[in-house]
C-alpha positions in Angstrom: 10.1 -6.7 193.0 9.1 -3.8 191.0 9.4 -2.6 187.3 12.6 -0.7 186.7 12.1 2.8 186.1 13.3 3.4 182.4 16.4 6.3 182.3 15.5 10.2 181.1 16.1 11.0 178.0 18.7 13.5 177.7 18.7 16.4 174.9 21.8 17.4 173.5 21.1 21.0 172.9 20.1 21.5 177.0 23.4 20.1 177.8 25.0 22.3 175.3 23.9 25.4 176.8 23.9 24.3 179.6 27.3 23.8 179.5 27.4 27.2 177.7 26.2 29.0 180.4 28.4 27.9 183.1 31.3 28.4 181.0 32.5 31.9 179.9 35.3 33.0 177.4 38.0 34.9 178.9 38.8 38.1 176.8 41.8 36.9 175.4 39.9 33.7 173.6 37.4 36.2 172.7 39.5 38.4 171.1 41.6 35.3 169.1 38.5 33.9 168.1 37.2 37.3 166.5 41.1 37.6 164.9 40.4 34.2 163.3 37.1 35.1 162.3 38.1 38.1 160.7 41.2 36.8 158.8 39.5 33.7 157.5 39.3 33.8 154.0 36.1 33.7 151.9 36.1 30.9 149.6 32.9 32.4 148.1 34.1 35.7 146.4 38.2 35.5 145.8 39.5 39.1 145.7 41.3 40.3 142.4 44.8 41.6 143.1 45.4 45.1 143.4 46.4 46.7 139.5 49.7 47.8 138.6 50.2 51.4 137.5 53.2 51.3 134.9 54.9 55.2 134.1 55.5 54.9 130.9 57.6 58.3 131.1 60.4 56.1 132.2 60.7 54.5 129.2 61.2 56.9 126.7 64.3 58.1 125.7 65.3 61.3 127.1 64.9 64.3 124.4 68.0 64.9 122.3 69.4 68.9 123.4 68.7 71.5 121.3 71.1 72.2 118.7 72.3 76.1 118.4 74.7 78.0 116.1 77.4 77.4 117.8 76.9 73.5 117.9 76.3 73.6 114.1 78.9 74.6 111.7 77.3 75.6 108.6 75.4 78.0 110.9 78.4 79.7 112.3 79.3 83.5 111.5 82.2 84.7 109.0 82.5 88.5 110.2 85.8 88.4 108.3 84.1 87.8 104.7 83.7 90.8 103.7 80.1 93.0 101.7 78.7 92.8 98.6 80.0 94.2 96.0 77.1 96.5 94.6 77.0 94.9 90.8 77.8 91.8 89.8 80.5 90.7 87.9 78.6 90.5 84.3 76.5 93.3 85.1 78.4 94.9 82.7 75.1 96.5 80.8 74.7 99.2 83.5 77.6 101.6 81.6 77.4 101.1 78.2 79.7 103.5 77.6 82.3 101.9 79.8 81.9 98.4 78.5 82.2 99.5 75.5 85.8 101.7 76.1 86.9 98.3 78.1 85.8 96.0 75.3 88.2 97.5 72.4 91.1 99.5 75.5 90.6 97.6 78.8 94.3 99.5 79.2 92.7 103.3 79.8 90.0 101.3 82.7 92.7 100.1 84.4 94.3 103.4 84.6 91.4 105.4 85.7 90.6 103.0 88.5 94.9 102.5 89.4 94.8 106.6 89.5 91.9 106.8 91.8 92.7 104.0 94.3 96.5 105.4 94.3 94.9 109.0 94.9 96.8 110.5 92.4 100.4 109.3 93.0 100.1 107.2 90.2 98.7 108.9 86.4 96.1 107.3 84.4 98.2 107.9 81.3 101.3 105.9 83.1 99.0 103.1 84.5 97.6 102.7 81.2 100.9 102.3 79.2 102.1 99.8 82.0 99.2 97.5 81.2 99.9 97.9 77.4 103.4 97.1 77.6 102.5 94.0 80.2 99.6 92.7 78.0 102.0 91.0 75.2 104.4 90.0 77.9 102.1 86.3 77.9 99.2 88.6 79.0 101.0 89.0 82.8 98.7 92.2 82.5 96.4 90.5 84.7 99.0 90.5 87.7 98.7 94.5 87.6 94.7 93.9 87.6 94.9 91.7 90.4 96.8 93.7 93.1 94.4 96.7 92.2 91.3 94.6 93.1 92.8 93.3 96.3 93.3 97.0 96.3 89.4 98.0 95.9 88.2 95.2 98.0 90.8 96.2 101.1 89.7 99.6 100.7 85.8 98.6 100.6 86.1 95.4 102.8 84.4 93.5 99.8 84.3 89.6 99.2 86.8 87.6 97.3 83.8 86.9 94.7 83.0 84.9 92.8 86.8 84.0 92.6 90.0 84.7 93.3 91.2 87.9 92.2 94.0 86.7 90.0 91.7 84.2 88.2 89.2 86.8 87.2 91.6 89.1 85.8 93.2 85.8 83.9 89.7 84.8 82.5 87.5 87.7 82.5 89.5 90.8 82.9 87.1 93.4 81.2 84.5 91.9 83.0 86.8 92.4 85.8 87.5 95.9 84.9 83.9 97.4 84.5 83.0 95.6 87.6 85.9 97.7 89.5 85.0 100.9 87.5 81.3 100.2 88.1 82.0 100.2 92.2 83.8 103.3 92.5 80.8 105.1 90.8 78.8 104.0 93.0 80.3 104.8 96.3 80.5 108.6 94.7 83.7 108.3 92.7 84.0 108.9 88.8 86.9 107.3 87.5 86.6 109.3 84.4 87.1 112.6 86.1 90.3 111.7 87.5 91.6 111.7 91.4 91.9 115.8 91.1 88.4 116.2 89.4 87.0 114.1 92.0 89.4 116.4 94.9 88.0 119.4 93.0 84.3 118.1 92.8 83.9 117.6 96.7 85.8 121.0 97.3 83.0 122.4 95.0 80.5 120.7 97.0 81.5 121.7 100.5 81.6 125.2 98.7 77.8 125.4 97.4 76.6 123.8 100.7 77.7 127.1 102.9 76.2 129.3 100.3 73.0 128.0 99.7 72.3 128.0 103.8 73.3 131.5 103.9 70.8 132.1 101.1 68.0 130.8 102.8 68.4 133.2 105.8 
């Protein structure tokens, strides 16, 4: 009997292709395995996640609306109050003269401004004696001087200032006085002249204006 002949050696790696070649993927386990290949994740470099934009804008408060005049009511208009009256109250060093008259006869101011704002219907000689004769009376002469100053101001739309009619004419009626005399002078009245010396002073002035234009041509 002869030797047995001792078996081949097989290598693994022939049979593997081998079985390689006579086996071929469809194209739906190709495509799976290159899904799987692509989705499996890499241990080697982790990926951050993505950052998060926060809009701090949101988060404010919204901005308080502007406030105008007619929100705020120190700011608000008084068309009703009245101007300026031109002096002040204590301003009486402007006329000498007439603070001076006032200071010792307050009674012959009173009447020169009462004649003017009454144009004419009431005298400066009667006005006068009616604030004499009132002023012992427990002084009620200032009720006379108040209703002419609400007089003057209604005439001149001037502020109530710096108080109350009546209480200026209780406390500081020459002061009061001058002030009132003071006023008409300077919206083109003299109280000294009268109501017809001031008539007869703009009748005189209408009269030279005519002339002197005639003159000139």
């Amino acid at each position: 009997m002869g030797k047995p002949q001792p078996a081949a050696a097989v290598d693994p790696a022939a049979d593997m292709d081998s079985s390689s070649d006579g086996m071929e993927l469809g194209p739906t386990e190709a495509g799976e395995v290159l899904h799987l290949d692509a989705d499996a994740p890499n241990n080697s470099k982790p990926t951050a996640p993505p950052a998060t934009v926060i809009d701090y804008s949101e988060m404010l408060p919204p901005p308080s609306p502007k406030r105008t005049n007619e929100a705020c009511p120190n700011h608000q208009e008084h068309p009703g109050i009245g101007r300026p009256w031109t002096t002040g109250l204590f301003d009486c060093g402007r006329n000498e003269t007439n603070a001076m008259l006032t200071a010792y006869c307050p009674c012959v101011t009173f009447g020169q401004v009462a004649e003017v704002l009454d144009e004419g219907k009431t005298r400066c000689a009667l006005a006068s004696f009616m604030y004499l004769l009132m002023s012992p009376a427990l002084c009620t002469c200032w009720i006379l001087g108040a209703h002419y100053r609400h007089q003057l101001r209604t005439k001149y739309n001037l502020v109530q200032a710096p108080a109350e009619d009546w209480v200026l004419h209780l406390f500081c009626p020459c002061c009061a006085l001058c002030q009132e005399y003071r006023e008409l002078q300077n919206r083109g009245i003299d109280p000294s002249l009268g109501w017809m010396g001031y008539l007869a002073q703009q009748q005189e002035t209408k009269t030279a204006a005519p002339e002197s234009q005639s003159m000139d041509k």
